[in-house]
C-alpha positions, 0 to 999 in steps of 0.5 A, spaced: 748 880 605 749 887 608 742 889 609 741 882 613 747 885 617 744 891 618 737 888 621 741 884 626 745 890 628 739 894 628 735 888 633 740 887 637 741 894 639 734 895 640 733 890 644 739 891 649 736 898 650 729 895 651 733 890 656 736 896 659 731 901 660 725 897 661 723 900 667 723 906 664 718 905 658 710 904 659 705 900 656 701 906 653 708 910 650 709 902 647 703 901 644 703 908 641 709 907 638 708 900 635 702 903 631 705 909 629 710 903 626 704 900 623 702 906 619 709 906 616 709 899 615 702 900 611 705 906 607 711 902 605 706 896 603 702 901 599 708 903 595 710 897 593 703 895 591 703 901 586 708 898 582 705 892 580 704 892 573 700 887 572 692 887 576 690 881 574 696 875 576 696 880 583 690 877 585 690 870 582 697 870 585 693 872 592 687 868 591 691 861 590 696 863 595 692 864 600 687 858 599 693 854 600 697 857 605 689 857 609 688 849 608 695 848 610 694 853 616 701 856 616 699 861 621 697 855 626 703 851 625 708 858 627 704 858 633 704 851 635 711 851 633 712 857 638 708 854 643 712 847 643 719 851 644 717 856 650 714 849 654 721 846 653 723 852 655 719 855 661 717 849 665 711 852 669 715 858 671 710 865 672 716 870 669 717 871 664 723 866 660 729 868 656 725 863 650 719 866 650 723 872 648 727 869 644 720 865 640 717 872 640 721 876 636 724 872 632 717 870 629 715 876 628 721 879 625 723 872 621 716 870 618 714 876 616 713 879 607 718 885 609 724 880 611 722 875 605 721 881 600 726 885 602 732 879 602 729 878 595 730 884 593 736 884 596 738 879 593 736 878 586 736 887 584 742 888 590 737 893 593 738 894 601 732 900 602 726 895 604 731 891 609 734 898 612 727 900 613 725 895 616 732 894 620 730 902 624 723 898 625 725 892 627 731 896 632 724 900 635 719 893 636 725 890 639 726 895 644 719 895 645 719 887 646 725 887 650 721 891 655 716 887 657 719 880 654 727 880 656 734 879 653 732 873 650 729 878 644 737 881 643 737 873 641 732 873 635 737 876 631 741 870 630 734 867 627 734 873 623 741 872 620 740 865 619 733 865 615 734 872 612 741 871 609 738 864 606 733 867 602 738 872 600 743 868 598 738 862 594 734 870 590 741 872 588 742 863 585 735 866 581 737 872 579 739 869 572 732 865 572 727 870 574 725 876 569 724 883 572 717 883 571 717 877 575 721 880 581 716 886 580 710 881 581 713 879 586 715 885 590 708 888 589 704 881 592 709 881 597 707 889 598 700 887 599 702 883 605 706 888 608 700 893 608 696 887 612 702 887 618 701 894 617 695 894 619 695 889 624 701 893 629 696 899 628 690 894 630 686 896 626 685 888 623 687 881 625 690 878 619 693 871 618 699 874 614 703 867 614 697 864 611 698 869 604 705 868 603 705 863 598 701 867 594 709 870 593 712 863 589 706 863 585 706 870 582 712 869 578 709 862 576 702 865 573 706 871 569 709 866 566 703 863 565 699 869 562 705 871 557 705 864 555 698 863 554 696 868 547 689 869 549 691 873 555 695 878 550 
């Protein structure tokens, strides 16, 4: 859980510094800094992508997952969701909520392939380096986001200990279940998706990446599918 504690951490204080300083921070210097995130958030995501060990149950793994994951319009949902608790909250008034900042950011550091990947390495290998990483990027988004959206960004890293700490806690019950070429399947499809939220913050494209995630509970199914089946080997 330490990892997780650090994203809250790292959440909470960017946010109160974004909250603080916001009349001190432009909206060209933010946009700059949230691509420069996005580059790094790509070569973290290609990393990930080259330890894969196995083309062929990535793709399917990606094909089947994003079939699913677009039929069901996770994306969609996330949104509505978010647009159904900042009505509750903001009654009609111009300026902006503490719920919308609350909603904002805990979607985008809640729902996202590093804080699903990270929690599971953390988790099943013990291994805290995407969830660091990710903590210093999330510190800076949230600086960013408190800017413009307020202190109910300082909030979101209760949502943040909540669902981190409950993938964290169920990878590391599957631990004794998952093989390490599973978990190296499931990092590596899991890295593919990073490289589309990197791609995003830099603008560059518009990916529905909640809409791919389920593509990272059937990496682990199809390997064991692969092995299985003699006529793969």
């Amino acid at each position: 859980m330490l990892g997780v504690l650090v994203n809250v951490v790292g959440i909470v204080f960017g946010g109160l510094v974004g909250t603080i300083f916001k009349k001190n921070v432009s909206e060209k210097i933010s946009t700059a800094i949230l691509s420069a995130i996005g580059l790094c958030v790509t070569y973290i995501g290609i990393s990930g992508v080259l330890k894969g060990e196995n083309t062929l149950v990535e793709i399917v793994s990606m094909v089947i997952g994003t079939a699913i994951g677009t039929a069901i319009d996770i994306d969609d949902k996330i949104n509505r969701l978010g647009r159904f608790v900042e009505n509750k909250f903001n009654k009609g008034e111009k300026k902006v909520s503490l719920a919308e900042g609350f909603v904002s950011a805990s979607l985008l550091f809640c729902i996202g392939s590093m804080a699903v990947v990270g929690s599971l390495n953390a988790g099943i290998l013990h291994d805290y380096e995407m969830l660091y990483t990710k903590s210093l990027l999330d510190m800076v988004s949230a600086a960013m986001l408190a800017s413009s959206l307020g202190i109910g960004v300082v909030l979101s890293g209760a949502s943040i200990l909540l669902v981190e700490g409950s993938i964290t806690l169920l990878a590391t019950f599957l631990s004794n279940v998952l093989t390490d070429s599973a978990v190296t399947e499931m990092t590596c499809v899991g890295s593919l998706l990073i490289v589309a939220i990197g791609l995003n913050l830099t603008g560059i494209s518009k990916f529905k990446v909640a809409n791919y995630m389920p593509a990272i509970i059937f990496a682990p199914i199809l390997l064991w599918l692969y092995n299985l089946v003699p006529f793969f080997k």
